[in-house]
PDB file with one MODEL, atoms N, CA, C and O in Angstrom:
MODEL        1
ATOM      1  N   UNK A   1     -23.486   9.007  -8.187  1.00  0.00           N
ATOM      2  CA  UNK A   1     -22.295   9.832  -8.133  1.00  0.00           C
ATOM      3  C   UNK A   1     -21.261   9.238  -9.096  1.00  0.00           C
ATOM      4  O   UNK A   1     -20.897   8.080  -8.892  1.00  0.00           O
ATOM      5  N   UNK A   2     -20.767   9.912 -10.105  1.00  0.00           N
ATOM      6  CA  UNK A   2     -19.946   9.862 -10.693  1.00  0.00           C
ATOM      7  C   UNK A   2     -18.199   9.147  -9.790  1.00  0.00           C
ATOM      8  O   UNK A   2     -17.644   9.537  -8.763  1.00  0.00           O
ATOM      9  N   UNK A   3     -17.916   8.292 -10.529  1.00  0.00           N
ATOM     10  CA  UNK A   3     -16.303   7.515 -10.265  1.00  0.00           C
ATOM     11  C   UNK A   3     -15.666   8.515  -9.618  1.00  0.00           C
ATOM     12  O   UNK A   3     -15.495   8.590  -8.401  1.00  0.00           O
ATOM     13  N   UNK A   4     -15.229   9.478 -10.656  1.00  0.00           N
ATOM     14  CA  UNK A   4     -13.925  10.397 -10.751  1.00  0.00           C
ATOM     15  C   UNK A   4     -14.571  11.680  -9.567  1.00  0.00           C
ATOM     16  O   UNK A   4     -13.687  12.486  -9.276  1.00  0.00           O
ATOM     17  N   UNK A   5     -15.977  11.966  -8.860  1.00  0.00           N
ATOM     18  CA  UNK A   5     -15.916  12.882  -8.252  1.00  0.00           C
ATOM     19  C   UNK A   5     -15.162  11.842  -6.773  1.00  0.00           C
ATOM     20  O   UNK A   5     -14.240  12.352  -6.137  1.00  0.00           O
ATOM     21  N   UNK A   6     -15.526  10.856  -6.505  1.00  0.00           N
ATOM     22  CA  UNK A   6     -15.652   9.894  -5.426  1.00  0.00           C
ATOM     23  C   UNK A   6     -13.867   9.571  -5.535  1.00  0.00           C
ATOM     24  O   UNK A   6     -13.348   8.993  -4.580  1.00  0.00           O
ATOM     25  N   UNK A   7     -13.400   9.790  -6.181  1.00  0.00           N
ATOM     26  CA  UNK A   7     -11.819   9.717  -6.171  1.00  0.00           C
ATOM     27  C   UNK A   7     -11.132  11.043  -5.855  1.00  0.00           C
ATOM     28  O   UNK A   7     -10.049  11.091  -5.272  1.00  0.00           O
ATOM     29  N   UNK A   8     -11.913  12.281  -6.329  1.00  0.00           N
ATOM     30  CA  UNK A   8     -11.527  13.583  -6.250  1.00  0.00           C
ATOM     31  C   UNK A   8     -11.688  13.323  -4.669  1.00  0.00           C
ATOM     32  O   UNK A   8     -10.735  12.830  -4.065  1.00  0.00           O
ATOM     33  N   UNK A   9     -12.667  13.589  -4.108  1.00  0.00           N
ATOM     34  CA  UNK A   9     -13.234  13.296  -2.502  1.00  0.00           C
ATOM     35  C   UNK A   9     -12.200  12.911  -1.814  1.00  0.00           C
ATOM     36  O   UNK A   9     -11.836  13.578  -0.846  1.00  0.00           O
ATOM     37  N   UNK A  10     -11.392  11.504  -2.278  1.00  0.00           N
ATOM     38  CA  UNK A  10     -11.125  10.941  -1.699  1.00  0.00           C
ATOM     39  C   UNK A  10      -9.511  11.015  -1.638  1.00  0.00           C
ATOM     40  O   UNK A  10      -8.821  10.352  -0.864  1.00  0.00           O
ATOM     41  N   UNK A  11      -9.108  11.792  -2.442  1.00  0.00           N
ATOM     42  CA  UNK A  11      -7.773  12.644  -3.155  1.00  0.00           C
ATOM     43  C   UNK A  11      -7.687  13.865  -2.060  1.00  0.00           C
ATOM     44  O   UNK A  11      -6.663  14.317  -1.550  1.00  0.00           O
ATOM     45  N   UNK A  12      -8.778  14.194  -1.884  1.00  0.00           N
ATOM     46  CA  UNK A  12      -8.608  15.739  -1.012  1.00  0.00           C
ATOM     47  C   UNK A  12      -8.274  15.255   0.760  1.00  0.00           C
ATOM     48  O   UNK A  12      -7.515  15.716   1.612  1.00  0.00           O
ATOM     49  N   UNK A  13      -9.279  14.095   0.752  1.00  0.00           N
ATOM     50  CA  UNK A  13      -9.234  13.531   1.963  1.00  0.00           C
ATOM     51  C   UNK A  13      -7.789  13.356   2.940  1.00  0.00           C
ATOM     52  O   UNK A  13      -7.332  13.751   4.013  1.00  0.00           O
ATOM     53  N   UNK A  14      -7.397  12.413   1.684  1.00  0.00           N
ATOM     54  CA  UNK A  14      -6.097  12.091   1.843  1.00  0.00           C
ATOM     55  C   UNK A  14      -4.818  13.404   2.005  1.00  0.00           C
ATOM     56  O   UNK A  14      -4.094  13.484   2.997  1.00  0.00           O
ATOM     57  N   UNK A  15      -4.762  14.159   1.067  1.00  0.00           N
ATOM     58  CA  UNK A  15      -4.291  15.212   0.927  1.00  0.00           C
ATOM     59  C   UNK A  15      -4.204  15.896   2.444  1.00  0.00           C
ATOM     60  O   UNK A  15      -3.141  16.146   3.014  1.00  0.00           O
ATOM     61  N   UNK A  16      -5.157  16.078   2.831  1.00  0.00           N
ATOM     62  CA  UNK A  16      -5.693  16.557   3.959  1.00  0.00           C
ATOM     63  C   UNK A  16      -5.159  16.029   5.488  1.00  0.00           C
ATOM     64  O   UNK A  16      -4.819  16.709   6.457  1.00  0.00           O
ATOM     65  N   UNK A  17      -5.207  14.811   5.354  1.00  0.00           N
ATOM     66  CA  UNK A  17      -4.896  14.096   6.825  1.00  0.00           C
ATOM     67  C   UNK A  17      -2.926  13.963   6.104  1.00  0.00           C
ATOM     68  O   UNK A  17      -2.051  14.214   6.932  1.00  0.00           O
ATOM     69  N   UNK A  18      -2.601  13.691   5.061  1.00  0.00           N
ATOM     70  CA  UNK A  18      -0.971  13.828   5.070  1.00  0.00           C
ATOM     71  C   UNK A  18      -0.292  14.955   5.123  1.00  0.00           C
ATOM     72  O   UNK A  18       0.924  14.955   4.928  1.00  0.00           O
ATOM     73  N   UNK A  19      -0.921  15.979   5.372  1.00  0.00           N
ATOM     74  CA  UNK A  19      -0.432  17.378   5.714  1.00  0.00           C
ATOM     75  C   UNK A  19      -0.462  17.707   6.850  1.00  0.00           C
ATOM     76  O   UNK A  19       0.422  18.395   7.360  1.00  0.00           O
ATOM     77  N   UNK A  20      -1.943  17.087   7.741  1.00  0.00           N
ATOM     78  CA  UNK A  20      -1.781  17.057   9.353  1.00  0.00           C
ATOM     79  C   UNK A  20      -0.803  16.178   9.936  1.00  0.00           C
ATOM     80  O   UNK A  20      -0.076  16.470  10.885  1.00  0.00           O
ATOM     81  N   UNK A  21      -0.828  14.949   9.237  1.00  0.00           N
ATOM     82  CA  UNK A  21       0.217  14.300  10.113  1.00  0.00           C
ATOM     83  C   UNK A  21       1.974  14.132   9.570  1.00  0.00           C
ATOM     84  O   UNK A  21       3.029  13.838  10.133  1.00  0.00           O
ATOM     85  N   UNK A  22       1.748  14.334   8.807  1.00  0.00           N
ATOM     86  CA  UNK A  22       3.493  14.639   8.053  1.00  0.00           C
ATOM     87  C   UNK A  22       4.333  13.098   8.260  1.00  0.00           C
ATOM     88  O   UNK A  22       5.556  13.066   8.119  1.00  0.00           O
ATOM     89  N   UNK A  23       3.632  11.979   8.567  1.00  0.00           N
ATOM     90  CA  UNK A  23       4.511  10.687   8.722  1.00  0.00           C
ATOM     91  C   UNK A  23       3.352   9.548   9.728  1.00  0.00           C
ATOM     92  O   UNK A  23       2.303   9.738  10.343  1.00  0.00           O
ATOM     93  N   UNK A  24       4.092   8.544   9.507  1.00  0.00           N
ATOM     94  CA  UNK A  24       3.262   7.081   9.885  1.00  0.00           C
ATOM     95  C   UNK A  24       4.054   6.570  10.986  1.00  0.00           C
ATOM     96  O   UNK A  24       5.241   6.486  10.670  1.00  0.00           O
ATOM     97  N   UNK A  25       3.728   6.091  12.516  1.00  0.00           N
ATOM     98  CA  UNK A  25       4.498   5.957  13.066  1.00  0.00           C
ATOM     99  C   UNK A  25       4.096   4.656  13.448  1.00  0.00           C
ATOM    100  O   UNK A  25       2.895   4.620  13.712  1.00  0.00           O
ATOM    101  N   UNK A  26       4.619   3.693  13.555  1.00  0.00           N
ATOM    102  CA  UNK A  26       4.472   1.985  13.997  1.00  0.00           C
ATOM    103  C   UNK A  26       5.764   1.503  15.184  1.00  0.00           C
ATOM    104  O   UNK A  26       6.861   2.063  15.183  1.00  0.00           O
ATOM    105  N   UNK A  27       5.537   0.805  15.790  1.00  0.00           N
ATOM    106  CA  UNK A  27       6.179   0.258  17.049  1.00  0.00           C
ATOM    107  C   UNK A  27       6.339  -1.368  16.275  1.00  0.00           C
ATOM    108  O   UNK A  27       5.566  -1.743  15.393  1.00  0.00           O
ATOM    109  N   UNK A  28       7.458  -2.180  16.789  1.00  0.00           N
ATOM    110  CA  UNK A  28       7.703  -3.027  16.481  1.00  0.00           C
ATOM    111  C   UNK A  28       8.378  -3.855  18.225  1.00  0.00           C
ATOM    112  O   UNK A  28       9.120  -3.270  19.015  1.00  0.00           O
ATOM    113  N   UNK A  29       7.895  -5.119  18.375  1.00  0.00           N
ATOM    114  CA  UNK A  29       9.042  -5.657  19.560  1.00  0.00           C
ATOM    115  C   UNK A  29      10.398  -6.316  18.906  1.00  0.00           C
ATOM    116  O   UNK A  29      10.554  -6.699  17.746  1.00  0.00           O
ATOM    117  N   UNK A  30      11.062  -6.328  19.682  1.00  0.00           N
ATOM    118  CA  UNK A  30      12.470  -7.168  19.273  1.00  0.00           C
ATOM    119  C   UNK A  30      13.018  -7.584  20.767  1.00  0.00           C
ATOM    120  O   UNK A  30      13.018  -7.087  21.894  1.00  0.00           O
ATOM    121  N   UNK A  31      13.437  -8.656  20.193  1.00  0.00           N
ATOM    122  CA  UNK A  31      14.316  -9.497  21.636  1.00  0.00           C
ATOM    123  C   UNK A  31      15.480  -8.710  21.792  1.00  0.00           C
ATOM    124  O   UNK A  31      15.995  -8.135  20.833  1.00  0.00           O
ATOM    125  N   UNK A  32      15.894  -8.656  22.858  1.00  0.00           N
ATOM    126  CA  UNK A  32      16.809  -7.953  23.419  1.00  0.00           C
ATOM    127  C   UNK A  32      17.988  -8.763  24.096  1.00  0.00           C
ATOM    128  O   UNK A  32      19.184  -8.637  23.832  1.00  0.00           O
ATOM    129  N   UNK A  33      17.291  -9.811  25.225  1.00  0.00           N
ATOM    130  CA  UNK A  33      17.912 -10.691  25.963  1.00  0.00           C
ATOM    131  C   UNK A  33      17.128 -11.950  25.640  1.00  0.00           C
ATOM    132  O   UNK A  33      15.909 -11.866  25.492  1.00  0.00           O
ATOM    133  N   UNK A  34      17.927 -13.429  25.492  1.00  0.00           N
ATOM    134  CA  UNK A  34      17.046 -14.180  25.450  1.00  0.00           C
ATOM    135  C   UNK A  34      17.733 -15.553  26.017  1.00  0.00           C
ATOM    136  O   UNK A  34      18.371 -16.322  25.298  1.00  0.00           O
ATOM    137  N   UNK A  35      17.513 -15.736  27.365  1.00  0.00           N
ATOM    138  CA  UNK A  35      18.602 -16.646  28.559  1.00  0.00           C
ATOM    139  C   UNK A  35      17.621 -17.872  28.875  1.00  0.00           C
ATOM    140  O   UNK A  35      17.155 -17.962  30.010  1.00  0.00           O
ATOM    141  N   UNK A  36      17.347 -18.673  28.044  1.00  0.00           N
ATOM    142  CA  UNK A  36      16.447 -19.950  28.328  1.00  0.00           C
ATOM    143  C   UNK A  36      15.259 -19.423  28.291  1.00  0.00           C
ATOM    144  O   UNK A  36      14.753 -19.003  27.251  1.00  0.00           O
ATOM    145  N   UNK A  37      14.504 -19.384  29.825  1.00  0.00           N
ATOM    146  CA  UNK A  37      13.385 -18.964  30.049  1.00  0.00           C
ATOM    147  C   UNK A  37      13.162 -17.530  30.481  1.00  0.00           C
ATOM    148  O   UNK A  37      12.062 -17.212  30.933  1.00  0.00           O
ATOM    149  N   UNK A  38      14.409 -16.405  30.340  1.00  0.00           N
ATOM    150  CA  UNK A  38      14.443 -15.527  30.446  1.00  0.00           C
ATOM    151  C   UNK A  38      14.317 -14.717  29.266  1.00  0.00           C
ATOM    152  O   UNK A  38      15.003 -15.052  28.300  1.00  0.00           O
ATOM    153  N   UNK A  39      13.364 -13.439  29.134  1.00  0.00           N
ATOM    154  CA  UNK A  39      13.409 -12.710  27.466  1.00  0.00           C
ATOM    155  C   UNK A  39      13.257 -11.462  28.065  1.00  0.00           C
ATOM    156  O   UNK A  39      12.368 -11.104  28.838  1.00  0.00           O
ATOM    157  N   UNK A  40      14.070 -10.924  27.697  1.00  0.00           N
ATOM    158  CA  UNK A  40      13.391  -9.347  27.626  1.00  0.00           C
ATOM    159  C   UNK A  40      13.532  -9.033  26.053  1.00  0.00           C
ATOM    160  O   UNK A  40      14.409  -9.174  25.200  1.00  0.00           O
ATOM    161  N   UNK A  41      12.150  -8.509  26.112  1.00  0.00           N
ATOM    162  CA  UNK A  41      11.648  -7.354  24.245  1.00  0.00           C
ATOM    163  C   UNK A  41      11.913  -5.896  24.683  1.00  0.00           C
ATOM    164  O   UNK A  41      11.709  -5.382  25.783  1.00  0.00           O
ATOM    165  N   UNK A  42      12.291  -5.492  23.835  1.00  0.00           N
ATOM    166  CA  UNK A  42      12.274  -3.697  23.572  1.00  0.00           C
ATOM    167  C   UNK A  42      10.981  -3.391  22.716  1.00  0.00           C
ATOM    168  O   UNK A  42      10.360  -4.216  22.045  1.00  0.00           O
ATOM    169  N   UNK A  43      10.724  -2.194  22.850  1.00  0.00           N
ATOM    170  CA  UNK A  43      10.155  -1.921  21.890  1.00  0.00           C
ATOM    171  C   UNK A  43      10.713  -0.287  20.655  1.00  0.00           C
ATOM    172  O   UNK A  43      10.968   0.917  20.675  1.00  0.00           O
ATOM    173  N   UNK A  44      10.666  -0.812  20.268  1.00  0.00           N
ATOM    174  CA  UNK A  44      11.316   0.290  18.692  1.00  0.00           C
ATOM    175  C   UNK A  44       9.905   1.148  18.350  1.00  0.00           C
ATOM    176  O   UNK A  44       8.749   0.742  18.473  1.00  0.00           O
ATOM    177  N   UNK A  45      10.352   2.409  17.900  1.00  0.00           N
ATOM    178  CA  UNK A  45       9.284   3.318  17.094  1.00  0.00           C
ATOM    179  C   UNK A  45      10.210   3.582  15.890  1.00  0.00           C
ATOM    180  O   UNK A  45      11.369   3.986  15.803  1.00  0.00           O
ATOM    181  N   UNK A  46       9.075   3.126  14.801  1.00  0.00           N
ATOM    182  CA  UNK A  46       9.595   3.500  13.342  1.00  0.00           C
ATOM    183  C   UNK A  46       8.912   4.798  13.017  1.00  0.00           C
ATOM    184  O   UNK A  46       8.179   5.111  13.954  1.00  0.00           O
ATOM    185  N   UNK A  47       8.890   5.455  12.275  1.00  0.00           N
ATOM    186  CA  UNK A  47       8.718   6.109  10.946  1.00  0.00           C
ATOM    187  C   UNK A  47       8.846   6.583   9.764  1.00  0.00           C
ATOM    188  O   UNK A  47       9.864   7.136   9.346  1.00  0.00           O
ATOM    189  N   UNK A  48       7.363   6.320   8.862  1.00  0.00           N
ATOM    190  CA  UNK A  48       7.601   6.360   7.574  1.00  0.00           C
ATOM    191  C   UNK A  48       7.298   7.861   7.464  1.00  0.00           C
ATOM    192  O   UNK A  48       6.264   8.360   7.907  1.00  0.00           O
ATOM    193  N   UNK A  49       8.390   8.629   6.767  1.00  0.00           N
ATOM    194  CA  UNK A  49       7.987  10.561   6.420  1.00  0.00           C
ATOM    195  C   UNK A  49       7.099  10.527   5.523  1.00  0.00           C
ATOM    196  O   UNK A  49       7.323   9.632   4.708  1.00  0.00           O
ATOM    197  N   UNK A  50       6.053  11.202   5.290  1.00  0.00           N
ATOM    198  CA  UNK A  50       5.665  11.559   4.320  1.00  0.00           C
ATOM    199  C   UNK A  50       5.570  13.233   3.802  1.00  0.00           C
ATOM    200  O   UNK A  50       5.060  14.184   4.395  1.00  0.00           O
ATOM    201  N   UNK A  51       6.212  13.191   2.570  1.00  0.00           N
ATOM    202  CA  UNK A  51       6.846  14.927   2.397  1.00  0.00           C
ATOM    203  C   UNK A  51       5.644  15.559   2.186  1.00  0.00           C
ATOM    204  O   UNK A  51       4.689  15.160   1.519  1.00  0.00           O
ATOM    205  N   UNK A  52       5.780  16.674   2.868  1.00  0.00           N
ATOM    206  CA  UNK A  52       4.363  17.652   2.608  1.00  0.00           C
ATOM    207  C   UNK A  52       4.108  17.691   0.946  1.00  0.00           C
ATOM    208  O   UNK A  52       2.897  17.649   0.729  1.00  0.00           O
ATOM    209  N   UNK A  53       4.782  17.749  -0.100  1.00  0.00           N
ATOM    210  CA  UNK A  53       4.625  17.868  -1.581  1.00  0.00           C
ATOM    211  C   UNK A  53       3.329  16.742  -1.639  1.00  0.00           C
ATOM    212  O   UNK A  53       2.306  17.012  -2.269  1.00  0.00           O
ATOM    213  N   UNK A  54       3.501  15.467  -0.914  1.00  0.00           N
ATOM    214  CA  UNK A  54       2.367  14.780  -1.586  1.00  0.00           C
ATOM    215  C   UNK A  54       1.144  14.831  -0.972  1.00  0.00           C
ATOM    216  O   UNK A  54       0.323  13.958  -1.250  1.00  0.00           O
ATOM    217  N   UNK A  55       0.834  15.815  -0.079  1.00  0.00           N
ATOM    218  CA  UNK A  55      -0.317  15.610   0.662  1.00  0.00           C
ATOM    219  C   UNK A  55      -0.972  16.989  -0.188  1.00  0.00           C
ATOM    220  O   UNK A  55      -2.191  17.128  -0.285  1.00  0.00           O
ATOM    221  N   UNK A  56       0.033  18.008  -0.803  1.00  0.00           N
ATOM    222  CA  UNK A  56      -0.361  18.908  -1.462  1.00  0.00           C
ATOM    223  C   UNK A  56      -0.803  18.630  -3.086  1.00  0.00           C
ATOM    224  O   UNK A  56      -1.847  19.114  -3.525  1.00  0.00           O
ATOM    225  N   UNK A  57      -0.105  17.990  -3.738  1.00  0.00           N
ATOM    226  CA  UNK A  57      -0.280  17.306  -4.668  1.00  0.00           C
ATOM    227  C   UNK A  57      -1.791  16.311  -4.918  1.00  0.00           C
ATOM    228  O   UNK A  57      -2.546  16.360  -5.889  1.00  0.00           O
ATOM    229  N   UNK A  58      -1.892  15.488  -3.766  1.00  0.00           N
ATOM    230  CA  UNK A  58      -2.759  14.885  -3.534  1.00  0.00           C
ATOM    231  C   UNK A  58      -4.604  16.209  -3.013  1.00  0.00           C
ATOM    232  O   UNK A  58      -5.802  16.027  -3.230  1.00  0.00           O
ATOM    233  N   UNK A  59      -4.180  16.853  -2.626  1.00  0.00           N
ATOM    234  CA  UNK A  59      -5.532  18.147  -2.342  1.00  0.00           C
ATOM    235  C   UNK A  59      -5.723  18.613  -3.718  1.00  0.00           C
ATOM    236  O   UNK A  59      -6.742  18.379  -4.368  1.00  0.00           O
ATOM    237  N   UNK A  60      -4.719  19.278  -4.142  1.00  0.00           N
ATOM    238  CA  UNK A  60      -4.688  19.718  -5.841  1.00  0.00           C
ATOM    239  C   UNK A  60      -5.107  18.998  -6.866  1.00  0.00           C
ATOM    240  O   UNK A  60      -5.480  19.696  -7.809  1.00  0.00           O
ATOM    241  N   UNK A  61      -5.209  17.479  -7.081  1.00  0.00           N
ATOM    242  CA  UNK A  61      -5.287  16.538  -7.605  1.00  0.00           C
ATOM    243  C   UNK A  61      -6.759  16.540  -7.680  1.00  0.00           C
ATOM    244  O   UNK A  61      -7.507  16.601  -8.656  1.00  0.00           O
ATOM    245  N   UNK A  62      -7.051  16.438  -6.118  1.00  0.00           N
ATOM    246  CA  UNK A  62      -8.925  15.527  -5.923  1.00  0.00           C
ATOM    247  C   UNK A  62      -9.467  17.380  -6.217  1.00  0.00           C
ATOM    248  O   UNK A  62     -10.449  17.480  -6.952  1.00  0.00           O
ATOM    249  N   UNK A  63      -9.124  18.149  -5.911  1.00  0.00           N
ATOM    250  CA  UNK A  63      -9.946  19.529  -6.483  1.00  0.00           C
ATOM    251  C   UNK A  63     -10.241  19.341  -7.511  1.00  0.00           C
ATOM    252  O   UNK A  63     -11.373  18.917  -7.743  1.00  0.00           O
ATOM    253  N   UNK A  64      -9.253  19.608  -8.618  1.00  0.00           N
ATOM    254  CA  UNK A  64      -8.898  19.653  -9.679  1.00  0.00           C
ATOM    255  C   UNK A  64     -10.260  18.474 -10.513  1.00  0.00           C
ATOM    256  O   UNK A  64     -11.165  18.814 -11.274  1.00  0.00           O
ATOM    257  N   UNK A  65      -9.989  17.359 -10.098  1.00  0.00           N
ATOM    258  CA  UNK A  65     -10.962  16.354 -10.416  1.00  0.00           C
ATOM    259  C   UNK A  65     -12.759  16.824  -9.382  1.00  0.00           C
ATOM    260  O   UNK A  65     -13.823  16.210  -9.458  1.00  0.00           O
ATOM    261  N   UNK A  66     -12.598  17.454  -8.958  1.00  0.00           N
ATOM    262  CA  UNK A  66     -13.781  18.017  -8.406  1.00  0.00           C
ATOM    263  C   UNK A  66     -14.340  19.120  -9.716  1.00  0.00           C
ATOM    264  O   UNK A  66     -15.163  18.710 -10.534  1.00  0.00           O
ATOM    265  N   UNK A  67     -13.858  20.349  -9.775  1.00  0.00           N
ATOM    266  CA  UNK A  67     -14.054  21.194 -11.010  1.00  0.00           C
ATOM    267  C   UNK A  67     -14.565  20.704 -11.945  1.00  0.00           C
ATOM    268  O   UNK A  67     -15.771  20.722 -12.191  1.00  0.00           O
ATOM    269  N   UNK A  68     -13.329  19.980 -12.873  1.00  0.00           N
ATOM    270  CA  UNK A  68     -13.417  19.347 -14.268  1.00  0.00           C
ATOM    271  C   UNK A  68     -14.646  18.537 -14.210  1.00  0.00           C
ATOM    272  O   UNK A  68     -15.254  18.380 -15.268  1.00  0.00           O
ATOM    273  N   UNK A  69     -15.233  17.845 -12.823  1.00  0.00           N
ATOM    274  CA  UNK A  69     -16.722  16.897 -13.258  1.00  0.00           C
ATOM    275  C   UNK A  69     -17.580  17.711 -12.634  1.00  0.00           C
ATOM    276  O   UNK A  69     -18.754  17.474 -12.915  1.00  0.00           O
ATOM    277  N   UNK A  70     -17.347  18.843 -11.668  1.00  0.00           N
ATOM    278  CA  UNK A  70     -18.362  19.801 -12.570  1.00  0.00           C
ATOM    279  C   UNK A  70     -19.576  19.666 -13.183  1.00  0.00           C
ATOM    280  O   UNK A  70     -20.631  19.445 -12.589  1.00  0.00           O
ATOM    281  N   UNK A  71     -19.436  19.800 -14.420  1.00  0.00           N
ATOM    282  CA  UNK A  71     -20.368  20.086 -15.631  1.00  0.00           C
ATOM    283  C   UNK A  71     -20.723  18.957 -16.255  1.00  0.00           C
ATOM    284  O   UNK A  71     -21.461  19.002 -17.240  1.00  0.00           O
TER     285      UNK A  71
ENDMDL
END
C-alpha cells in the first residue's frame, strides 16, 4: 500500500471522529484544602474545542489524497 493512500485513510479517520466529538475533555486534581494531614482535591474538567472546519478539512484532505492515488 502506497504512503499517501495510508495517510489519506488516516486523514478521513480523523476527520471523522473530530466531527463526532467536537472537543477533548481531560479532568485534572487540584488541592483545595491542605491542613497538615488534612487534604481535600477537587477535581476540574478541561476542554480543548476542536472547530468543526478541521475535522472537515481533515475528511476533504484524506479523500482528496484517496482519488489523486487512484491511478
Amino acid at each position: 500500500m502506497k504512503p499517501a493512500i495510508s495517510v489519506g485513510i488516516l486523514l478521513i479517520i480523523v476527520g471523522v471522529i473530530s466531527l463526532a466529538y467536537q472537543g477533548i475533555t481531560y479532568t485534572t486534581q487540584e488541592k483545595a484544602v491542605d491542613l497538615g494531614t488534612l487534604q481535600i482535591t477537587t477535581e476540574k474538567e478541561h476542554t480543548i474545542p476542536l472547530p468543526p472546519i478541521l475535522g472537515v478539512l481533515a475528511l476533504v484532505g484524506g479523500v482528496v489524497l484517496l482519488v489523486v492515488n487512484k491511478s
